[in-house]
C-alpha positions in Angstrom: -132.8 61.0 11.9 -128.8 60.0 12.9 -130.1 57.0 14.3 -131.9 55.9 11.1 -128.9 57.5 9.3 -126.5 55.0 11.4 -128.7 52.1 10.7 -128.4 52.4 6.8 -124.8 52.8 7.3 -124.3 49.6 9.2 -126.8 48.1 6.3 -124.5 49.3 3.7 -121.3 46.9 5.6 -123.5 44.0 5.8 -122.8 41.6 3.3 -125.8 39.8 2.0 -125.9 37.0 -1.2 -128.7 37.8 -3.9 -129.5 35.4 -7.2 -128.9 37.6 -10.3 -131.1 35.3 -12.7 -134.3 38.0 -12.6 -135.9 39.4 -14.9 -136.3 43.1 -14.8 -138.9 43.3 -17.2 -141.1 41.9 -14.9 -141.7 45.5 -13.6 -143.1 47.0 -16.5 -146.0 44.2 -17.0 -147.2 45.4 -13.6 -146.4 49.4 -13.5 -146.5 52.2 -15.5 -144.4 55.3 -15.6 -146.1 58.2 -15.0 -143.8 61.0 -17.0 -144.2 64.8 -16.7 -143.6 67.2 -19.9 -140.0 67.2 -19.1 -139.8 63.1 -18.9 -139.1 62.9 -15.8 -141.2 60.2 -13.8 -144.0 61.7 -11.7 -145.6 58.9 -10.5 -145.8 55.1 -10.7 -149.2 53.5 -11.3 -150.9 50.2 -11.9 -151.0 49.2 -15.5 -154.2 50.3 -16.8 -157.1 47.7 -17.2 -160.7 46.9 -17.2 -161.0 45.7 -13.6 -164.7 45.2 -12.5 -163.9 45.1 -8.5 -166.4 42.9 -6.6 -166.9 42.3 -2.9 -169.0 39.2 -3.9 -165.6 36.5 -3.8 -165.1 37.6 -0.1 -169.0 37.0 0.4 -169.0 33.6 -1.8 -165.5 32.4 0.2 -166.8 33.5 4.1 -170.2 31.2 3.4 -168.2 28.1 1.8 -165.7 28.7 4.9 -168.0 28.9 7.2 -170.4 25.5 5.3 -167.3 23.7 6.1 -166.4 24.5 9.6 -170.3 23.8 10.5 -170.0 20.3 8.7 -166.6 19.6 10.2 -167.9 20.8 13.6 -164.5 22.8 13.8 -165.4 23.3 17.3 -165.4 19.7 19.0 -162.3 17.8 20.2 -160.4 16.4 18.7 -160.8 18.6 15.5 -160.0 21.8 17.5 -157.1 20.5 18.5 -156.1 19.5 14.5 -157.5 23.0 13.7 -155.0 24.6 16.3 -152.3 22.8 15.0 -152.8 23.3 11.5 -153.1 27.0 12.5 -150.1 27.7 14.0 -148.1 25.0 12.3 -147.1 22.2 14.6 -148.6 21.2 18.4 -145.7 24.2 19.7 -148.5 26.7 19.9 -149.4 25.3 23.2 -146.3 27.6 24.5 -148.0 30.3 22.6 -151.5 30.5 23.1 -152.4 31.9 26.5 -155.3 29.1 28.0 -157.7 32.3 27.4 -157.2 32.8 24.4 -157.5 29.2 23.5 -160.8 29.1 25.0 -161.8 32.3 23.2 -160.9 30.7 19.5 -163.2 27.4 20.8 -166.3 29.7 22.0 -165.7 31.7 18.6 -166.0 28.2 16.3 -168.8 27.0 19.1 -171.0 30.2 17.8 -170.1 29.6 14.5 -172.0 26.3 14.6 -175.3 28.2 16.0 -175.3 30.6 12.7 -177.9 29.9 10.2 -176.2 30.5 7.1 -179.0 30.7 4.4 -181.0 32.6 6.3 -178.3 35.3 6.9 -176.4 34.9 3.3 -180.1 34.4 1.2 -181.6 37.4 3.8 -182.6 40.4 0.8 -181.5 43.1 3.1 -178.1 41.7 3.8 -177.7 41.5 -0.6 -178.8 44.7 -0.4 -176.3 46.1 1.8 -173.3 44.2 0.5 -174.8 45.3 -2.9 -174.7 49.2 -1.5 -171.1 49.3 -0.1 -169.8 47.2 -3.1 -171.1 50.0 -5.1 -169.2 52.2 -2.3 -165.8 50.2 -2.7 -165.8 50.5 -7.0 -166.0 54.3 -6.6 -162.8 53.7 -4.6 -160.4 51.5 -6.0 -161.4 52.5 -9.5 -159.6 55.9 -9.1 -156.7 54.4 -7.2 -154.1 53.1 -9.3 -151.4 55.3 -8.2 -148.5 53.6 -5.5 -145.8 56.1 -5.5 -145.9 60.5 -6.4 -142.3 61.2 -6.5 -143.2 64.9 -6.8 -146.1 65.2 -4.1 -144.8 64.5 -0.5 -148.2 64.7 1.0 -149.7 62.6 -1.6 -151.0 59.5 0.4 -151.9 61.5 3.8 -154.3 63.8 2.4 -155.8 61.2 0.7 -156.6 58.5 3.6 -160.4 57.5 3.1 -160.4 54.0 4.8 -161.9 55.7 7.5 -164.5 57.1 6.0 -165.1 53.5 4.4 -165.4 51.9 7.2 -168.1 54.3 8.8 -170.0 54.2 5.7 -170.3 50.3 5.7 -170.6 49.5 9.3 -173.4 52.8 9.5 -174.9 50.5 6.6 -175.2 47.2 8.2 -176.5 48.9 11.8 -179.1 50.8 9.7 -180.5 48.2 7.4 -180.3 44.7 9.3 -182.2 44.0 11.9 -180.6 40.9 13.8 -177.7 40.2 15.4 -176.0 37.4 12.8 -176.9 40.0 9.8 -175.1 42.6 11.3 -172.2 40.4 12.3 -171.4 38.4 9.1 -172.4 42.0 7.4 -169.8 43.8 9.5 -167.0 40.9 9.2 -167.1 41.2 5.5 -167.0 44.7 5.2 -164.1 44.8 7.6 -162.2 42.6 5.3 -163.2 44.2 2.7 -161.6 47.8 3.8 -158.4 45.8 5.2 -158.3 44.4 1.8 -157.9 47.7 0.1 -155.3 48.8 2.5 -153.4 46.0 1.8 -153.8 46.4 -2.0 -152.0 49.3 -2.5 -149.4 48.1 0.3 -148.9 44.6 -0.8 -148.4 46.5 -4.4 -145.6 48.8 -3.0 -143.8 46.4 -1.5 -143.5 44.6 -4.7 -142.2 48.1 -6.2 -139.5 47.6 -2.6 -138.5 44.6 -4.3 -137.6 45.5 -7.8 -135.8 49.4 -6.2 -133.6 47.1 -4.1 -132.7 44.2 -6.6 -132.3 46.1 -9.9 -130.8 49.6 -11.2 -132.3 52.0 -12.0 -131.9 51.9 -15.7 -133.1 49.2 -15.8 -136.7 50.2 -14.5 -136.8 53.7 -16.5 -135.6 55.1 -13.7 -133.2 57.9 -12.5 -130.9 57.7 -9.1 -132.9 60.1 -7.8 -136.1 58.9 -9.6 -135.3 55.6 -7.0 -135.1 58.0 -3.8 -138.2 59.4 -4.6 -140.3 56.4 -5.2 -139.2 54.7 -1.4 -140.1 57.9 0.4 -143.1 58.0 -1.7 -144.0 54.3 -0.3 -143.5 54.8 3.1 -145.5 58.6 3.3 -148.4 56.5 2.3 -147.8 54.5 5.8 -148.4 57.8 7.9 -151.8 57.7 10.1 -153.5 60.0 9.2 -153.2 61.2 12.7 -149.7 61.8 12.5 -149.1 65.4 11.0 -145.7 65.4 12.4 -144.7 62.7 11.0 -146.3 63.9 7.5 -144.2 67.3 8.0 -140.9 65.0 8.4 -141.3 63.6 5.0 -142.2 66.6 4.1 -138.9 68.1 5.1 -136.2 65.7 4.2 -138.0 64.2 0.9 -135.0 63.1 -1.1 -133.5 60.8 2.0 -137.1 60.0 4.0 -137.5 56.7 2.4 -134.2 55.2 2.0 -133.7 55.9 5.5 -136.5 53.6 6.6 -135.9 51.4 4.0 -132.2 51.1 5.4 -133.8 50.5 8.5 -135.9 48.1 8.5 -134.2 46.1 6.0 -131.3 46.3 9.2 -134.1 44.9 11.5 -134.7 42.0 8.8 -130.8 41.3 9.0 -131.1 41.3 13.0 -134.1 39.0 12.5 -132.5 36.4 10.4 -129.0 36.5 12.7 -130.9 36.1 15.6 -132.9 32.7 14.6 -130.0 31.0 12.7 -129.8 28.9 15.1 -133.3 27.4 14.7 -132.6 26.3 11.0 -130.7 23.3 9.6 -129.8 25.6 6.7 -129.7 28.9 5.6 -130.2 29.1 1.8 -130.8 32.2 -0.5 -131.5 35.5 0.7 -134.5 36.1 -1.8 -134.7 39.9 -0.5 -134.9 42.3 2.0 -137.5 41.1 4.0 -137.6 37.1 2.9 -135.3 33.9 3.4 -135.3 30.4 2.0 -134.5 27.8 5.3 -134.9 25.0 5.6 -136.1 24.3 9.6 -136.8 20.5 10.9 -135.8 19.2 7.5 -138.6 21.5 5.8 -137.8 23.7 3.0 -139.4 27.2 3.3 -139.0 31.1 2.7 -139.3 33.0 6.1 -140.4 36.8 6.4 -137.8 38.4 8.0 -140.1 41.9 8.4 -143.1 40.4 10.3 -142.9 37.9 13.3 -145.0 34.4 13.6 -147.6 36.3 15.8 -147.7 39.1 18.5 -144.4 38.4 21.2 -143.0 36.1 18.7 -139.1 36.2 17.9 -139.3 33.7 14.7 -140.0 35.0 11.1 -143.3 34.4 9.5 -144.0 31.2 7.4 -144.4 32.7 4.2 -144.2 30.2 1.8 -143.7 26.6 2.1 -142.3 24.5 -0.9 -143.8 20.7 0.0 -146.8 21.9 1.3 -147.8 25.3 -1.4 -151.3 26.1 0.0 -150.7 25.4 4.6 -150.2 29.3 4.5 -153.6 29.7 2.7 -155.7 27.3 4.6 -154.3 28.4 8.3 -155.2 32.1 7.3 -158.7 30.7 6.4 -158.9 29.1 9.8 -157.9 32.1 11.7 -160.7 34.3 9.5 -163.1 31.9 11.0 -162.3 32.5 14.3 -162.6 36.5 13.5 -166.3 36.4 12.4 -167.0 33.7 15.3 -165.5 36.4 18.1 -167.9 39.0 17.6 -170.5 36.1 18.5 -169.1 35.4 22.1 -170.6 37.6 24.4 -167.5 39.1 26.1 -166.9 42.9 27.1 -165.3 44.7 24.1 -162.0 45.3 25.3 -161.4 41.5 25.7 -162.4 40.9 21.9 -160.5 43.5 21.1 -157.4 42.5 22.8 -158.0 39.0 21.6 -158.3 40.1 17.8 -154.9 42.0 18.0 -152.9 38.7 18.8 -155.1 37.0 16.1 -154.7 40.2 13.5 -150.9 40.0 14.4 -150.9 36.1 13.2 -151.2 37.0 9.2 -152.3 40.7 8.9 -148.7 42.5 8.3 -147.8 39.5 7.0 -149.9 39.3 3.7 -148.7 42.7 2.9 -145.3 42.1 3.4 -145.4 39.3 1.1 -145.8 41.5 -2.1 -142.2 41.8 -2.3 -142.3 38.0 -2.1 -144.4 37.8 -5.3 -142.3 40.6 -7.2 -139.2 37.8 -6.5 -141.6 34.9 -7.8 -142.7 36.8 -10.9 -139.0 38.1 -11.3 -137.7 34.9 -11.5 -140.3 33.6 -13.7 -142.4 31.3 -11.4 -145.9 32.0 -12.2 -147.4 29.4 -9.8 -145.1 30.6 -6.7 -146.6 34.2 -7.6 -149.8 33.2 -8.0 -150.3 31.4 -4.8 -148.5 34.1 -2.7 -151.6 36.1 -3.9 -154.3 33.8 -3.2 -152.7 32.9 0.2 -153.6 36.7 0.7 -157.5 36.0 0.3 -157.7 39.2 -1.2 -160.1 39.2 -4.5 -158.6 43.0 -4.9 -155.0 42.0 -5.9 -156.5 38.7 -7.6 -158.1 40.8 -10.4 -155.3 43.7 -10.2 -152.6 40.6 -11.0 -155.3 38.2 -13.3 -154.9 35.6 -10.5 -157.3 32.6 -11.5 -158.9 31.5 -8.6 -157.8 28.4 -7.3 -159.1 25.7 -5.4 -160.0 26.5 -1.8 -157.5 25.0 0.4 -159.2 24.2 3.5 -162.3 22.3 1.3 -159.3 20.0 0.8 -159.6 18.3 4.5 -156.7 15.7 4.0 -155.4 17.7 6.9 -158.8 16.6 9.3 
């Protein structure tokens, strides 16, 4: 507690440049006030809406992904090397990748070519199942609009159901299919199905981060206190469920338990930025807490200053890249690839575990993050920017919660080949 209380003092000294040009109202399009009988606010929610979720984009988006990498042969020289470029940005990730896990992402796009995809993706027991969870998924999100309970500090923790998500849909899949590339490409999209949920709400509260920290209260609706509330609101929903003590802390020191964290990781973003300067021709506007526009080897970009390249990595994420709008979208395509190859690769399951942490670590945290990116975009009124921050998170979830149009599928476009 004095150490997180120390951190958002030094915070408070640091001196950090922010636009003003935003637009508050902004907020309300994409949240509602919750207000109790006294008019205080009780909760913030989602705007209300006929939302219709549907697991069938992920389905439709993993076949034409995976149609593509079989007619591109992904998996031969030299377009593994392209692919490996394109993934991580430049021919640097060489210095990166260990040789083992190289060879791991090769074998995982050499057993993507083996797949028979009609017979998997026209199978009738494999609709059926992705018919059954979907069903499974609506019953969830329909009853979740709600991303911060200013009044209720156990609000998120006794409400944690992913788990139970995942066993249902995995119990599914081992049940009903009856071959190993069912229950593979069956298992791959219900995984990023319940990591797209997660990362709903998440990506969503982040956004809420953005407008606390760049805007007054008043002009949200809000109180001082009102403000308090809402962070520690945010980050009790980010308590494992296996952490009681943890859920008794915010518990116990309500009012301050989320501006603490706030006011320390937004010190760790600082730290980030200070500590890579020297890797950038320029440093332009500080967008927010956790994202910065550079400009590195002549290219113009905003950097996450919360979430690293990939696992051991010093240098901020890529988050969004001004001459080139949809890289972030087609390398995050790329690396789901080599997801749903790995569980192909016959390998003991600690080795595909440890190799889809460093892969996970690539993009994962990254897409959440980057809500607070798209409450900037939408604050300053640019509605592409937004709307490619969210389909960059290939997450048909947030798509229908922010009536994203789906775009065109940026690695269909092979210029990069």
């Amino acid at each position: 507690m004095a150490k997180l209380l120390l951190s958002l003092v030094m915070l408070l000294g640091t001196a950090t440049a922010f636009a003003t040009d935003l637009d508050a109202t902004a907020f309300a399009k994409r949240f509602e006030l919750v207000r109790n009988a006294q008019g205080g606010v009780q909760m913030i929610a989602l705007k209300k809406g006929d939302v219709q979720f549907s697991i069938q984009q992920i389905v439709d988006d993993m076949r034409k992904d995976l149609e593509f990498a079989q007619m591109q042969n992904l998996a031969a020289n030299p377009q593994f090397d392209i692919v490996m470029n394109e993934m991580n940005g430049g021919p640097d990730w060489q210095q990166n990748w260990k040789p083992e896990q190289r060879e791991m992402a090769q074998r995982s796009y050499r057993e993507l070519m083996k797949v028979d995809i009609a017979a998997v993706f026209e199978n009738p027991k494999f609709k059926d199942v992705m018919k059954r969870f979907e069903s499974k998924v609506k019953e969830h999100l329909m009853g979740h609009r709600v991303m911060a309970h200013l009044n209720d500090s156990k609000y998120f923790y006794s409400r944690n159901v992913a788990k139970q998500l995942a066993n249902f849909g995995f119990n599914l899949a081992r049940k009903y299919l009856d071959n190993v590339p069912l229950v593979n490409i069956a298992t791959a999209i219900i995984n990023e199905a319940i990591v797209n949920i997660e990362e709903r709400r998440i990506f969503h509260q982040n956004m809420i981060l953005f407008y606390l920290e760049r805007f007054e209260p008043a002009q949200l609706g809000m109180t001082k206190d009102e403000f308090m509330y809402a962070k520690s609101s945010v980050y009790e929903s980010r308590i494992p469920w296996f952490l009681f003590p943890e859920s008794k802390k915010a518990q116990a020191m309500w009012r301050y338990y989320g501006s603490d964290y706030f006011g320390f990781y937004q010190l760790q973003c600082d730290n980030r930025l200070e500590a890579n300067t020297k890797n950038y021709l320029e440093v332009g506007e500080r967008l927010c807490f956790a994202f910065s526009v550079v400009n590195e080897k002549g290219q113009k970009k905003i950097v996450n200053l919360m979430d690293s390249r990939w696992l051991l990595s010093s240098k901020p994420a890529d988050a969004y890249i001004f001459s080139e709008p949809h890289k972030i979208e087609r390398q995050r395509r790329l690396i789901r690839l080599v997801q749903m190859g790995v569980q192909f690769v016959p390998v003991p399951s600690f080795v595909r575990s440890a190799f889809n942490t460093f892969v996970n670590s690539m993009y994962v945290n990254q897409e959440k993050t980057e809500g607070a990116l798209h409450g900037y975009f939408e604050a300053a009124g640019l509605r592409d920017e937004a709307n490619t921050v969210v389909r960059q998170a290939l997450n048909p979830f947030l798509s229908q919660d922010l009536s994203v149009p789906a775009g065109p599928n940026a690695l269909l476009s092979a210029d990069w080949l």
